[in-house]
N, C-alpha and C positions, 0 to 999 in steps of 0.2 A: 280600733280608733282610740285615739286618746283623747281623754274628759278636760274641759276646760278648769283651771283652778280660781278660785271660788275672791279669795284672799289677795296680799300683795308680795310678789315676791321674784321673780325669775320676770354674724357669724363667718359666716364664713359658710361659704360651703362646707347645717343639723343633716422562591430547583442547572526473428533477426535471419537478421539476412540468414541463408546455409552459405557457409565458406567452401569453396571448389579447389581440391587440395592437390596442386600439381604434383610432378615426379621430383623430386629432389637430383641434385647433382649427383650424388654418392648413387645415384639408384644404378645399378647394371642390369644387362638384359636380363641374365636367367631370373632374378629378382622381379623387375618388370614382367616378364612372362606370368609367375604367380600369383604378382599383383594383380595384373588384368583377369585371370583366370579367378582369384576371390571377387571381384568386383561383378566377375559374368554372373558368379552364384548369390552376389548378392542381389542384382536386377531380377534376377529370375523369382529370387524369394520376395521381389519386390513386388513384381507383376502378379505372381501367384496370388499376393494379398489383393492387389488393387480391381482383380477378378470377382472378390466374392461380394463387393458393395457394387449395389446394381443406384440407378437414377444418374440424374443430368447434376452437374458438380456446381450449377446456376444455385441462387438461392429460392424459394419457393415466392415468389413474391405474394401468392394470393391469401400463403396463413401470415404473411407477418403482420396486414393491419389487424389480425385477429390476436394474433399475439399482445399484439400491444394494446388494442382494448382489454383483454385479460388481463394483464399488469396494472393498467393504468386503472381498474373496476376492482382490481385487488389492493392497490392503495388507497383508491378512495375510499373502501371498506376500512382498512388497517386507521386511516385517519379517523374518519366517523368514530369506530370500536374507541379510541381514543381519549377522544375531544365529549363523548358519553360516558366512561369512565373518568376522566378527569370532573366532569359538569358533577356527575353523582357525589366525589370525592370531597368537594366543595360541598357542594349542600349537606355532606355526611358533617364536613368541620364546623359548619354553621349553627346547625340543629343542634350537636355538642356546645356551643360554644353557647345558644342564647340557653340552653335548661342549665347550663352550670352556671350566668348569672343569676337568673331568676328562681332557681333555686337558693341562691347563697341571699338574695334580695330577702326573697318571703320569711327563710328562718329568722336570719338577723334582725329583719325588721317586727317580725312578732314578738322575739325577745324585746327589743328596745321599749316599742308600745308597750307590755306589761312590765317593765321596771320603771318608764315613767308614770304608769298610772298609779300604782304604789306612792310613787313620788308625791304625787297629785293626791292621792286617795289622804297618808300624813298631813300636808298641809292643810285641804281642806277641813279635818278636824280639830286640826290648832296643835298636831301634835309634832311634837322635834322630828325635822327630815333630817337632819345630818345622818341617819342608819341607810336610808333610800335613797339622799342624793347623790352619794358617789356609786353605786350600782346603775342608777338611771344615767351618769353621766359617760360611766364606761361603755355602759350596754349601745348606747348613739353612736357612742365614737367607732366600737368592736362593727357595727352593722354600717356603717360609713366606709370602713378601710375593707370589711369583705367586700363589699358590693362594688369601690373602685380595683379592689384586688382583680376579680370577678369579669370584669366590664371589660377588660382588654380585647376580649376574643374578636372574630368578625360579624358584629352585631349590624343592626341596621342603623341608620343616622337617628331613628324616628326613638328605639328601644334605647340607646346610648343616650340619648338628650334626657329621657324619662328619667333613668336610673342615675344621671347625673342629679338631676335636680331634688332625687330622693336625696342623697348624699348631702350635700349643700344643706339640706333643707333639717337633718341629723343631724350636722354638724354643728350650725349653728342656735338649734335648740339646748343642746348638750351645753354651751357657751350660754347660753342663758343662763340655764339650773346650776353652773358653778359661779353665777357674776349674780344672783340672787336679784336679776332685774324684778324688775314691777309686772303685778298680776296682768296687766294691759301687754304689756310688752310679748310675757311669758305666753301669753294665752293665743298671741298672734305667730310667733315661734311655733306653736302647739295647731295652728291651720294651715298653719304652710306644711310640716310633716301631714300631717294628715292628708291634705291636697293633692302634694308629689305623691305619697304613698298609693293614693287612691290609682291615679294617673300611671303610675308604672306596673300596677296591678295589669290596669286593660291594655297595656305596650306588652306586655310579656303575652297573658292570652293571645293577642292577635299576632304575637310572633311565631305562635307553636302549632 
């Protein structure tokens, strides 16, 4: 947390048919003879085959609604398997996506608190912050741009608002400590960080 300043001095958001092949003109009988005589041996090799497969040539009407419950209890499986790999996938991109905000939140924003407190800490003893105020002013700004860098992923509406309002609330703190507003001003700059910060604190826990 950062300490209020004492003193006076300090936004913006701090994915087919068979074709039946007659005799040809040209054909003469002895010709025709051997024709017929290939054709005998081919019926024969025909029948010989059509011999060794036994049943009625009908189709079995009694397995096909079986069949097609099988099919159809094998898609719905294939979908489900899915639509649960897809669901896991998502919450796999979510969970990555709120700990790499609120991570980048919590660092950024510890740096910023102790570079303002610094800040804070010089002025309330009367001594020159120009050494602390540009480090404090950086440190808001660096903890602002990570945490909207940050923020993009698929967070919730609720954890987005939070880490927004951190931001804003950085930003325009940081615009204070370089515009050298009044301790009143400054110190209310320095509750609003503090507030948001609080706030996005318990948005990240309850996200995780």
């Amino acid at each position: 947390m950062i300490v209020a300043a004492n003193g006076a001095r300090h936004r913006h958001p701090v994915t087919s048919r068979s074709v039946l092949i007659g005799r040809p003109r040209w054909l003469r009988w002895p010709s025709a003879a051997r024709a017929v005589g290939c054709v005998a041996t081919v019926l024969l090799a025909v029948v010989g085959c059509t011999t060794i497969t036994d049943g009625a040539p009908n189709a079995d009407t009694e397995m096909a609604p079986a069949y097609r419950a099988s099919v159809s209890a094998s898609v719905s499986a294939s979908v489900a398997t899915s639509s649960k790999q897809e669901s896991q996938r998502q919450q796999s991109l979510t969970t990555r996506a709120v700990v790499r905000a609120c991570e980048s939140f919590v660092t950024s924003s510890k740096e910023a608190v102790d570079r303002v407190n610094d800040f804070v800490a010089a002025y309330n003893r009367g001594h020159d912050t120009s050494a602390v105020e540009g480090p404090a002013v950086d440190a808001l700004n660096h903890s602002a741009d990570s945490v909207e860098g940050d923020a993009n992923g698929p967070l919730s509406q609720q954890l987005r608002e939070g880490l927004n309002t951190y931001e804003d609330a950085a930003r325009d703190l940081a615009k204070a400590i370089r515009a050298h507003v009044g301790t009143d001003e400054f110190n209310q700059r320095v509750n609003q960080l503090n507030d948001s910060k609080t706030e996005a604190v318990k948005r990240c826990r309850a996200s995780l």
